[in-house]
VOBA-1610 file (N, C-alpha, C; in pm, whole numbers, padded with zeros to 5 digits, always signed):
BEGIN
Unk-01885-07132+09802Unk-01776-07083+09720Unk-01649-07166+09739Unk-01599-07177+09878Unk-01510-07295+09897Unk-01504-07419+09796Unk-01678-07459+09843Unk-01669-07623+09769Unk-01634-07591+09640Unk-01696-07511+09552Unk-01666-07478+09442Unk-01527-07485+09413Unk-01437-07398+09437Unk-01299-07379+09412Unk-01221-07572+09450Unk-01263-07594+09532Unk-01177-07721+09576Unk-01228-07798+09497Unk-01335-07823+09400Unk-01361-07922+09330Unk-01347-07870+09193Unk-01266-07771+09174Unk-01212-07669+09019Unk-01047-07722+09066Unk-00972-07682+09196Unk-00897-07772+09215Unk-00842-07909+09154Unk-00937-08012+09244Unk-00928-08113+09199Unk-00923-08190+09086Unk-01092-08110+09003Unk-01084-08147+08876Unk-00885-08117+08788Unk-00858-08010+08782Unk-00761-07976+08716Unk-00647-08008+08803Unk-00624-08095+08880Unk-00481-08162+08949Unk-00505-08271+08834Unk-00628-08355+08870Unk-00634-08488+08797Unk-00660-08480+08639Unk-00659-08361+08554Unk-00648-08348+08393Unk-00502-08309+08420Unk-00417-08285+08463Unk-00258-08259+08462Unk-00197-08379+08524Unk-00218-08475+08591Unk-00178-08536+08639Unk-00179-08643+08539Unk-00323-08677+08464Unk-00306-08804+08367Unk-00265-08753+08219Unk-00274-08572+08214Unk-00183-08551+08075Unk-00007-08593+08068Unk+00015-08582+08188Unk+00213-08620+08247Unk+00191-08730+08231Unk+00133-08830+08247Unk+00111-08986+08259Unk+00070-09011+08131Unk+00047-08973+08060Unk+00016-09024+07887Unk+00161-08963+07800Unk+00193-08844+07843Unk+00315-08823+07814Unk+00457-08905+07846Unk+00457-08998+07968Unk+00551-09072+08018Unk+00540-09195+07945Unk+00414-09217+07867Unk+00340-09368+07841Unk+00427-09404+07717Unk+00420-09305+07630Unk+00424-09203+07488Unk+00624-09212+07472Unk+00641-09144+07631Unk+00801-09179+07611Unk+00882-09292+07625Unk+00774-09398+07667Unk+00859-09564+07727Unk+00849-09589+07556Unk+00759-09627+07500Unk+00752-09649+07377Unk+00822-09675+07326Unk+00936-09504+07307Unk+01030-09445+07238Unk+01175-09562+07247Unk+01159-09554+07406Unk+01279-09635+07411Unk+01290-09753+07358Unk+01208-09838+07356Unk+01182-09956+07317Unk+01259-09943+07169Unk+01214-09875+07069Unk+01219-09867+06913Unk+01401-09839+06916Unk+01450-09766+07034Unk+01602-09722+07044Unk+01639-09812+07072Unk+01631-09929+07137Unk+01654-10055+07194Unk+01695-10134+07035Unk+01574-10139+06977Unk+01592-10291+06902Unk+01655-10210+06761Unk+01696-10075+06742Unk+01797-10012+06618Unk+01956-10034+06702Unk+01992-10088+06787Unk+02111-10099+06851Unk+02213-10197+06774Unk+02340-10162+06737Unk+02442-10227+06653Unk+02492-10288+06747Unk+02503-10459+06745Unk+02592-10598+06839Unk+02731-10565+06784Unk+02787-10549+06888Unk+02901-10523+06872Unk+02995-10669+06941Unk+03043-10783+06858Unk+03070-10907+06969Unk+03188-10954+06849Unk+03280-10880+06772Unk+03396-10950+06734Unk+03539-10909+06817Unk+03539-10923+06885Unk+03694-10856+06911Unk+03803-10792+06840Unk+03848-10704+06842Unk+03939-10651+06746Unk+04061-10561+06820Unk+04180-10639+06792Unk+04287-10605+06891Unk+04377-10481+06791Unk+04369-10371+06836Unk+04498-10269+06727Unk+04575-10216+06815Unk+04672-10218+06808Unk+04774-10154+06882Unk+04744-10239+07027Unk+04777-10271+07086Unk+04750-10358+07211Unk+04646-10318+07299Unk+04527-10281+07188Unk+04444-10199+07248Unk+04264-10305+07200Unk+04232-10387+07251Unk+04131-10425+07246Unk+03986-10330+07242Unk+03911-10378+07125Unk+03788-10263+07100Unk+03752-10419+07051Unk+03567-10328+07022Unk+03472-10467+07010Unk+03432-10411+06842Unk+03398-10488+06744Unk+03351-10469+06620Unk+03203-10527+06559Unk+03149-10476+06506Unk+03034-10563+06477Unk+03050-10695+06398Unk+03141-10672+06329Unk+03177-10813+06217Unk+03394-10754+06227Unk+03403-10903+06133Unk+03571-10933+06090Unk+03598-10837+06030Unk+03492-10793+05897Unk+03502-10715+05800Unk+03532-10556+05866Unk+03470-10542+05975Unk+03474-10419+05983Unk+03627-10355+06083Unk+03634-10464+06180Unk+03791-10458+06237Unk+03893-10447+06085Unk+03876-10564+06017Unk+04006-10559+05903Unk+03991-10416+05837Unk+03880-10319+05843Unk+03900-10221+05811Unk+03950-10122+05862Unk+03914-10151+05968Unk+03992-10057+06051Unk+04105-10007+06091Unk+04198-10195+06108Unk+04308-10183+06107Unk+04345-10130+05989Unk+04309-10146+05866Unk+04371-10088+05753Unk+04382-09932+05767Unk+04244-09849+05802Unk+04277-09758+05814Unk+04338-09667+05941Unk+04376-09733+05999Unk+04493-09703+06131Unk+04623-09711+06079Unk+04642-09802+06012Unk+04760-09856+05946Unk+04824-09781+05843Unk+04717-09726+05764Unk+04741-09615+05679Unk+04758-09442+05714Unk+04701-09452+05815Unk+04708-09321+05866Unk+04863-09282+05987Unk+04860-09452+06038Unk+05031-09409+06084Unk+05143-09378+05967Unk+05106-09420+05801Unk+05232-09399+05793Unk+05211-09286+05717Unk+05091-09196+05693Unk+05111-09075+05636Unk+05220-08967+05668
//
């Protein structure tokens, strides 16, 4: 009866043990795909003496515009 139970044990440590391990496999994946949707952020963009990073020119000159517009509301 012992052996029995310790090898009902075992069996079901090692079906839980490699279901967590296919689940961890499953979640590296994930990251990867979050990795390469990531926006480069490498223009510099100085407003107010306050340095921030922009993805493009276009998008700082917008910005400042709308900073610019919103101080003088």
């Amino acid at each position: 009866m012992k052996k029995i139970r310790i090898l009902l044990i075992t069996i079901l440590s090692f079906a839980s043990i490699n279901s967590y391990a296919s689940m961890c496999t499953a979640h590296s994946s994930n990251d990867e795909d979050k990795t390469s949707s990531k926006m480069s952020y490498s223009t510099p963009c100085e407003i107010s003496d306050t340095v921030l990073m922009a993805s493009s020119e276009d998008v700082c000159l917008a910005l400042k515009e709308k900073i610019s517009n919103h101080d003088h509301d």
